[in-house]
C-alpha positions as CSV (number, residue, x, y, z in Angstrom):
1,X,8.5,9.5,-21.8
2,X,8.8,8.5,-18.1
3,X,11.8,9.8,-16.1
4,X,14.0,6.5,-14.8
5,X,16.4,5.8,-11.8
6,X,17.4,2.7,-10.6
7,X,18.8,1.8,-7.4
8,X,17.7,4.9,-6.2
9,X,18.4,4.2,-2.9
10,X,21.6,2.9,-1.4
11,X,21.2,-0.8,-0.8
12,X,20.8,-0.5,3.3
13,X,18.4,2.4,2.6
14,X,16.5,0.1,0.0
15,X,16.6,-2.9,3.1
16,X,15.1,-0.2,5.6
17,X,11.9,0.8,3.3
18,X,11.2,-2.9,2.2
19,X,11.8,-4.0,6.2
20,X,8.8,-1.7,6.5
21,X,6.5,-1.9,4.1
22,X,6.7,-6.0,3.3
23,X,5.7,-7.1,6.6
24,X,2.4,-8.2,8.1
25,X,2.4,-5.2,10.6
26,X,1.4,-2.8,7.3
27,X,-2.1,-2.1,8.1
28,X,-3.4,-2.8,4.4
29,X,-7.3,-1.7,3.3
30,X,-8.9,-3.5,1.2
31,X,-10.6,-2.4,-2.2
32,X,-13.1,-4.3,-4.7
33,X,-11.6,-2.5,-7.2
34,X,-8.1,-0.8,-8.1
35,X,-8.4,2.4,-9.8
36,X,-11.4,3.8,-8.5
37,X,-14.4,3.7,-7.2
38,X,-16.6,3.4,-10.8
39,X,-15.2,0.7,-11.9
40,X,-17.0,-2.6,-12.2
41,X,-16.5,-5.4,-9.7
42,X,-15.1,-8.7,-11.3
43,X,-12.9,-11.3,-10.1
44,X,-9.2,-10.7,-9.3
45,X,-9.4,-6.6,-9.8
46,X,-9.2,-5.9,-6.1
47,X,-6.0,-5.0,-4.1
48,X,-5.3,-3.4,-0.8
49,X,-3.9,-0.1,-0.5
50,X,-2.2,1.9,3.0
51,X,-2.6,5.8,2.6
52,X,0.1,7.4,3.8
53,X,-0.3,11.3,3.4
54,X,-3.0,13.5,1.5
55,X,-2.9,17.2,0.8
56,X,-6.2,18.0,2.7
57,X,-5.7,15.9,5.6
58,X,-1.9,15.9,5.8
59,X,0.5,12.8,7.2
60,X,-1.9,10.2,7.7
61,X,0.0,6.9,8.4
62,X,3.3,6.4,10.6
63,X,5.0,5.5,6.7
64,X,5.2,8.8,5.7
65,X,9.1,9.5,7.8
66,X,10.1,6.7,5.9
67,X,9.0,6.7,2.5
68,X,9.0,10.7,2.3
69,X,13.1,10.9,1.5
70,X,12.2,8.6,-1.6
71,X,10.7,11.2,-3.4
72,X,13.1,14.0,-2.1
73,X,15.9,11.2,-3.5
74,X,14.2,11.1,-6.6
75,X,14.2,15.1,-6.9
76,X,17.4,15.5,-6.4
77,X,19.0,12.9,-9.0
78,X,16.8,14.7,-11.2
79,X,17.8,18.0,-10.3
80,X,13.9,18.8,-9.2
81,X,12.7,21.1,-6.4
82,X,9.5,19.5,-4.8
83,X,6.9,22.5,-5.0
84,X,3.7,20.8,-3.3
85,X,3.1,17.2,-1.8
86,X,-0.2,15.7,-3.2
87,X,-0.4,12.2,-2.3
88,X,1.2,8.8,-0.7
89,X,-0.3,5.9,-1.4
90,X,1.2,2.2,-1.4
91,X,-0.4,-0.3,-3.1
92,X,0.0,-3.8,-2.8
93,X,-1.7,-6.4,-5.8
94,X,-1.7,-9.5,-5.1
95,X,-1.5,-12.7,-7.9
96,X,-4.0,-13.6,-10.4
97,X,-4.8,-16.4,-12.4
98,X,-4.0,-14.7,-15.9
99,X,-3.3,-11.1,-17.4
100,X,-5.6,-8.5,-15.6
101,X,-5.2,-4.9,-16.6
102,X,-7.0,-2.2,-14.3
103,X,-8.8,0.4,-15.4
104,X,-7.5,3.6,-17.1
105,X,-7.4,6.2,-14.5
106,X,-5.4,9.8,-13.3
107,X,-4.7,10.3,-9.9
108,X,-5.6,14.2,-9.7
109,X,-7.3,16.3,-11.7
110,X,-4.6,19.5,-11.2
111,X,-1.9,19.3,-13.4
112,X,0.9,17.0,-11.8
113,X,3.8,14.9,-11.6
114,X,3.0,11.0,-10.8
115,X,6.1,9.3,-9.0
116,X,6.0,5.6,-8.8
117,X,8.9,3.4,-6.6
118,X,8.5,-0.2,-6.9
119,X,9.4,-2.1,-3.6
120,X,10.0,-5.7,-5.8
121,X,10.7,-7.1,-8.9
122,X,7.4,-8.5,-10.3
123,X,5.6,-8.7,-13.7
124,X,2.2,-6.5,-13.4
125,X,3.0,-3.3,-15.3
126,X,2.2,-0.2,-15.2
127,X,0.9,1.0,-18.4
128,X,0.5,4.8,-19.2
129,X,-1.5,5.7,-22.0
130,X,-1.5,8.2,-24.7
131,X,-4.7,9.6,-23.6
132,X,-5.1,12.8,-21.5
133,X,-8.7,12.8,-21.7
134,X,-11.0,9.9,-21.2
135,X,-11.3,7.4,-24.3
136,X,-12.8,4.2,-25.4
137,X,-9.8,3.1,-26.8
138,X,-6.6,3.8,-24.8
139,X,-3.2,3.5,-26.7
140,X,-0.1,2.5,-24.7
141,X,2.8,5.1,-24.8
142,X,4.8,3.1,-22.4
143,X,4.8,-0.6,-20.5
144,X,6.4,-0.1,-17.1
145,X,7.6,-3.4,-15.5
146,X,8.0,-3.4,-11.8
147,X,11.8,-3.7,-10.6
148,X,13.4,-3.3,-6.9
149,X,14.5,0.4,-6.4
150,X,13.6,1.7,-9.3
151,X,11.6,5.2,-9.6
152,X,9.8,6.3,-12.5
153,X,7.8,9.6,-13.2
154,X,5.5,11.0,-15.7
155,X,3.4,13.7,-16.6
156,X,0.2,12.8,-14.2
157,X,-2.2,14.6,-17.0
158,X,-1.8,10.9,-18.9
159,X,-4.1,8.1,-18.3
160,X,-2.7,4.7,-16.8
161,X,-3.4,1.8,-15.3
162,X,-1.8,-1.0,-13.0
163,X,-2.1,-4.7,-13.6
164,X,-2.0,-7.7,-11.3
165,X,1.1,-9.9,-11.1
166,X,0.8,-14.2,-12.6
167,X,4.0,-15.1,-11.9
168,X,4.8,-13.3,-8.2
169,X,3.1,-13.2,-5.4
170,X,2.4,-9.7,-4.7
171,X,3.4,-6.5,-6.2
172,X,3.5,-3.8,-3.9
173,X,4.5,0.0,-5.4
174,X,4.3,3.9,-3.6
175,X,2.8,6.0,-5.7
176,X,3.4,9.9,-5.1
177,X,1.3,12.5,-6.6
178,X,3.1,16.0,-6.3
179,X,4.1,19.7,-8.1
180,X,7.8,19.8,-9.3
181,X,9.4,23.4,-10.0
């Protein structure tokens, strides 16, 4: 079961992180495909994707001051020490045409929490799967559905994957990857 806090921020906190991530001055990368690299190419499974820090290379993009206290935030309504930072990453998915689920994927291979923030309210879930080991037939645990300022973490050993909005525009979501003690 996923951890859950909305409004985690205060409301002009909230107003700060969305006045810098949904802007066209996000430097946004583009991918053919969402969860990794193996996947297939089709229509409508790419998205765009700003790093923002990575345990081996450290802070990568001028984000990570501001979306950093989100996760310490998080911690602390949870009553969580932070042990080690893995990852940063915002993604942003834009609309499709009709339901498009991404592949089943973890985010690290060490065991690890997976902390996700979403920056709007959209459809496009986030599905996490029962699975903890690579399967040809995933079974949903849990159907997370985008709202503003809400967090949500999970046991990062579970497979999951995103999906692409049909009735927004964009979805955009940090994703943190870290060690809790």
């Amino acid at each position: 079961m996923t951890q859950r806090i909305e409004n985690l921020l205060s409301r002009q906190h909230y107003t700060f992180v969305r006045s810098k991530l949904d802007t066209p001055g996000v430097a946004w990368y583009y991918a053919e495909t969402t969860a990794n690299d193996f996947d297939t190419k089709q229509a409508f499974h790419s998205s765009f994707s700003h790093l923002v820090f990575k345990k081996d290379r450290g802070v990568i993009s001028e984000l990570f001051d501001s979306l950093f206290p989100i996760l310490l935030s998080a911690l602390d309504r949870q009553q969580k020490n932070l042990k080690e930072l893995l990852r940063i990453r915002v993604g942003l998915i834009t609309r499709a045409p009709h339901e498009i689920i991404h592949a089943p994927h973890k985010d690290d291979t060490i065991p690890h929490t997976t902390g996700l923030y979403y920056l709007n309210d959209t459809d496009g879930d986030t599905i996490i799967y029962n699975e903890e080991a690579p399967s040809s037939n995933y079974t949903i645990k849990e159907r997370l559905t985008p709202k503003e300022n809400t967090w949500h973490s999970f046991n990062g050993a579970h497979y999951h994957s995103s999906s692409a909005p049909t009735q927004q525009e964009k979805r955009i979501t940090i994703t943190y990857n870290f060690i809790e003690n």
